[in-house]
C-alpha positions in Angstrom: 86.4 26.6 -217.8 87.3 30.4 -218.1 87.1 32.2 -222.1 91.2 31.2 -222.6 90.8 27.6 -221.4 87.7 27.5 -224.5 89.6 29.5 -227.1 92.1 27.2 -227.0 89.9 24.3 -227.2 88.5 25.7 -230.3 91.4 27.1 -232.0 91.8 23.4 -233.8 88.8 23.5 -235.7 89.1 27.7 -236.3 92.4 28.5 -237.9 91.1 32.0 -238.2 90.8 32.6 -234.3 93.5 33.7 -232.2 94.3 37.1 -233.0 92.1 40.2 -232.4 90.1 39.5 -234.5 89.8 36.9 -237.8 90.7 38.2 -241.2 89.2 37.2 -244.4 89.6 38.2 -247.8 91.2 41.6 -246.7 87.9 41.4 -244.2 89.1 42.2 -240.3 85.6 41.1 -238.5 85.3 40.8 -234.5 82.5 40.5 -232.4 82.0 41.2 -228.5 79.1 40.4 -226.0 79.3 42.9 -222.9 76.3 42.7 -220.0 75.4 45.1 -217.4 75.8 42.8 -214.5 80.0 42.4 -215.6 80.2 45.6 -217.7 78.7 48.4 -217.7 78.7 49.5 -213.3 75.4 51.1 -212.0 75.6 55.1 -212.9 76.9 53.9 -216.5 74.8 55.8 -219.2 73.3 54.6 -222.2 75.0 56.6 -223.9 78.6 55.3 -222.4 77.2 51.9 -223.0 76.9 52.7 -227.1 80.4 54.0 -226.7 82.1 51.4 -224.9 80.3 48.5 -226.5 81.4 49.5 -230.1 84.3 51.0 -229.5 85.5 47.5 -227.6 85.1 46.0 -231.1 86.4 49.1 -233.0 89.8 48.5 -230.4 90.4 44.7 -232.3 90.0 46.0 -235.4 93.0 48.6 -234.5 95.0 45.8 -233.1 95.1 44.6 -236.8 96.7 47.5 -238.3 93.7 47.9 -239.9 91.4 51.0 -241.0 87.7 50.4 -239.4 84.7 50.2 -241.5 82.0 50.1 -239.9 80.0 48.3 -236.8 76.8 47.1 -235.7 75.0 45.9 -232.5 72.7 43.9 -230.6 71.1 45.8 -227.9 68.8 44.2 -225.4 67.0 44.8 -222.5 64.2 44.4 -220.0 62.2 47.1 -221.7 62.9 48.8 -225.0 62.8 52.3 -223.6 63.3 55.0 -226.2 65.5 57.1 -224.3 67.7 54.9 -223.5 67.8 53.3 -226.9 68.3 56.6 -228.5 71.4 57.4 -226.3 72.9 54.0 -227.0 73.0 54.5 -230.5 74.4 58.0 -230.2 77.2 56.8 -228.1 77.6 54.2 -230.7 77.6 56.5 -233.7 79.9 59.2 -232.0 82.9 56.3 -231.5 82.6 55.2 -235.0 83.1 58.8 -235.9 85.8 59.5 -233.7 87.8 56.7 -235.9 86.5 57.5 -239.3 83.6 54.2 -239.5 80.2 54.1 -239.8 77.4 53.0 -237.5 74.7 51.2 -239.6 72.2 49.6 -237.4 71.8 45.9 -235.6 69.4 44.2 -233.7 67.0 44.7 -230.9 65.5 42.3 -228.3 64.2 41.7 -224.8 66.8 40.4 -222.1 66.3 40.2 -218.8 69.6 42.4 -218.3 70.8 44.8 -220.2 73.2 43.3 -222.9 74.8 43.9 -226.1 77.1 42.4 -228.6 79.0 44.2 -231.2 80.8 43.6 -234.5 83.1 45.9 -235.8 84.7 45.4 -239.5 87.9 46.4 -240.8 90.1 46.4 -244.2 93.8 45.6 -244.6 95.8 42.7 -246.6 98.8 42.9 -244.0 97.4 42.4 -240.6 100.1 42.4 -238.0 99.6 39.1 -235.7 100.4 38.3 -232.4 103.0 35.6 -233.5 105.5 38.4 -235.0 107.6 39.4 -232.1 111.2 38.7 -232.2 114.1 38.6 -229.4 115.7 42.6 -229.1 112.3 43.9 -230.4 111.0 46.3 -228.0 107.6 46.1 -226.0 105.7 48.8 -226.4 102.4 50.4 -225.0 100.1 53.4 -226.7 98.4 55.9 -224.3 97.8 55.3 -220.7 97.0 52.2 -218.0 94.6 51.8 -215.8 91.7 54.3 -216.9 88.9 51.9 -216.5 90.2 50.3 -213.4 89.6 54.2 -212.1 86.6 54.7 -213.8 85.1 51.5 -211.7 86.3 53.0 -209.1 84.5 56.0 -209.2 81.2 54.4 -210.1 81.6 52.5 -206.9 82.0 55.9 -204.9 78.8 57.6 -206.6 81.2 60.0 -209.0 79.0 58.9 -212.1 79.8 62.1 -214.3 83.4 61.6 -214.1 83.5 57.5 -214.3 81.4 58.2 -217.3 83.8 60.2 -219.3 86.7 57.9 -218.1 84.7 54.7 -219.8 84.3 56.7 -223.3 87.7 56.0 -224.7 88.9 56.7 -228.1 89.8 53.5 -229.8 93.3 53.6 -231.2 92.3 52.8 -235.0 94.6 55.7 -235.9 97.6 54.4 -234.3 97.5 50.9 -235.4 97.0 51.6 -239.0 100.5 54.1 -238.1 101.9 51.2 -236.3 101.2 48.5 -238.7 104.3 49.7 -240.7 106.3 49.0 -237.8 105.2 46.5 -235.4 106.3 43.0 -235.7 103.0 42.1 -233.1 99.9 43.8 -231.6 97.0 42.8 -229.6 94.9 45.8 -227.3 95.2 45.4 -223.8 91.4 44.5 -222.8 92.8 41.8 -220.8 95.7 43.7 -219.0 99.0 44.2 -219.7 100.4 41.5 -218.0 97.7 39.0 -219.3 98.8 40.6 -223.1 102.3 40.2 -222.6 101.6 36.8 -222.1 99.7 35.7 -224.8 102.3 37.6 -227.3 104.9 35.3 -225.5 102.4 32.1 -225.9 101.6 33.2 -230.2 105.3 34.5 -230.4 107.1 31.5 -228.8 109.2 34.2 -227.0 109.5 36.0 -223.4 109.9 39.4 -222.2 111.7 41.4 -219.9 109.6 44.3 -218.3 110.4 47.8 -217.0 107.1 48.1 -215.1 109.2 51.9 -213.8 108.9 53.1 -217.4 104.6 52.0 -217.1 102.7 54.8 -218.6 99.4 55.3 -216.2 96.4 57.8 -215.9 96.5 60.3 -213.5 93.1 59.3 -212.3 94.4 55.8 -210.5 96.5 57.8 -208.2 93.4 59.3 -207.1 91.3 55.8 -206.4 93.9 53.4 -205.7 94.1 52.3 -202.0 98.2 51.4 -201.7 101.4 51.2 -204.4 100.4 47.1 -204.6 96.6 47.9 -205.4 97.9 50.7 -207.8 100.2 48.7 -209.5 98.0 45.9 -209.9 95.1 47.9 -211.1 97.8 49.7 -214.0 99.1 46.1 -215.3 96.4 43.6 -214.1 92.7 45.4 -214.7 92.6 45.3 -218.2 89.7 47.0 -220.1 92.0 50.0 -220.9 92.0 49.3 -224.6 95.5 50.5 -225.4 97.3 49.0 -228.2 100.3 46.3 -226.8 103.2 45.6 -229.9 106.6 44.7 -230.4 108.9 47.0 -232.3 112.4 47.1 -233.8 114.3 49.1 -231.7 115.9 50.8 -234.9 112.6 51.8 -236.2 110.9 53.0 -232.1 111.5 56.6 -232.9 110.3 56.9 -236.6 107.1 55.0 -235.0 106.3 57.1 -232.1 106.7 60.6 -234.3 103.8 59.1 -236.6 100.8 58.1 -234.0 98.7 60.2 -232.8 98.9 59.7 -229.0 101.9 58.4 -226.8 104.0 55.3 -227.3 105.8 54.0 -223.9 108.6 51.4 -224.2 108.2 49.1 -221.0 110.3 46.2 -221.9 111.9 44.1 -224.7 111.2 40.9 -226.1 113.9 37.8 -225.2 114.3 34.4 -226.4 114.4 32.8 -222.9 110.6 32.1 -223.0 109.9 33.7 -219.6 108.3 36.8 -218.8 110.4 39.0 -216.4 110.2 42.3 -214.2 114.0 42.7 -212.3 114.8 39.4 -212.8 111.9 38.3 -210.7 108.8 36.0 -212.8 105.8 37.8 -213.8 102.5 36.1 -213.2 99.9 35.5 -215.7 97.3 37.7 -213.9 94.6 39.5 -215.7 90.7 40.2 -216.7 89.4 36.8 -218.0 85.5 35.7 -218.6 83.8 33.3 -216.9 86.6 33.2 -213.9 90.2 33.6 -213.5 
């Protein structure tokens, strides 16, 4: 069974799964594994590895609404190599700065690939949930689409300096905290945004109409996508962009947008039909899933 089929097998016995991450006493606490051989493309750096490990976790601690602490990690490999350790940990320490957390250590090990997992802690008493959204709310997305599906891209063509910087995003702690006055439901987009808008209509109990026009994506996909069905699939489908997905009061979009510190899209509304839609036509659940699809 793929990671969805087993979440919801387990979400009986652990009331505090679902969301982003679980919340505890005020506590926001997630945890990622990522591996090189489904992760992290040949000609991806250590240091991009610290980066995009942490900041992963860092990104479900924003889809909260909640400030980020601090984070840790595992990191494991063939051969503890120094230079590549000390990169990893730089990468890490650089994303927690770039949202105002700390990086205070982990764990280290032998693998015989390249792994890590991550935990990423957070404070707030009024997470936003997925289960929030109501019909007329609009559907909103922060940032840009598809700048890991380029990023891959490019690693596969040998462009490892640029694919590099593409994979170093900046988790949007900043904007969540600013959009946890607003939002009605959040969850990032590491799945897709197709996949996210799903599972806000599955916690919600609600559907969606989509503008998939009004889509919001990085210059960089023009550049690696092969046709207008690959491009479009690799904007709403790839997942791993890490943008923040929520549902806001249409009255209250504008005071929202003027507070974050990046871009907030509209690209649909939420519905009570209990479908999601793009002109009318059904929107398959299609996006980045572990262990299969």
């Amino acid at each position: 069974m793929d990671e969805r089929t087993a979440l919801r097998l387990l979400e009986a016995d652990l009331p505090a799964a679902g969301d982003d991450a679980a919340v505890v006493d005020e506590l926001v606490i997630t945890t990622d594994m990522l591996h090189e051989s489904t992760d992290f493309p040949t000609g991806t750096t250590r240091y991009t590895a610290g980066w995009r490990a942490v900041g992963a976790s860092l990104s479900d601690v924003a889809a909260m609404g909640a400030p980020a602490t601090c984070a840790v990690a595992v990191y494991a490999a063939p051969e503890l190599d120094e230079a590549e350790l000390d990169e990893f940990i730089s990468g890490a320490r650089d994303v927690c700065a770039a949202v105002g957390a700390s990086y205070v250590g982990g764990d280290l090990d032998t693998h015989k690939e390249f792994t890590t997992a991550t935990t990423a802690i957070g404070k707030t008493d009024e997470p936003i949930l997925r289960s929030g959204a109501e019909p007329g709310d609009l559907l909103c997305v922060t940032g840009e689409l598809g700048r890991s599906a380029a990023a891959v891209r490019l690693f596969e063509d040998g462009e490892y300096e640029r694919a590099n910087d593409l994979f170093q995003f900046t988790p949007r702690v900043a904007a969540g905290v600013a959009l946890a006055d607003y939002a009605t439901a959040m969850m990032d987009s590491s799945d897709g945004l197709v996949r996210s808008v799903h599972q806000l209509a599955e916690a919600s109990d609600c559907g969606f109409d989509l503008d998939f026009d009004t889509l919001p994506v990085h210059d960089a996909l023009s550049g690696v996508a092969t046709d207008d069905a690959d491009y479009h699939a690799l904007a709403t489908q790839f997942g791993e962009d890490f943008e923040l997905v929520c549902t806001i009061p249409e009255a209250d979009f504008e005071t929202a947008r003027e507070t974050l510190d990046t871009a907030l899209t509209v690209v649909g509304r939420v519905t009570d039909t209990g479908e999601i839609l793009a002109d009318g036509e059904p929107v398959a659940d299609r996006g980045y899933t572990h262990g299969g699809d």
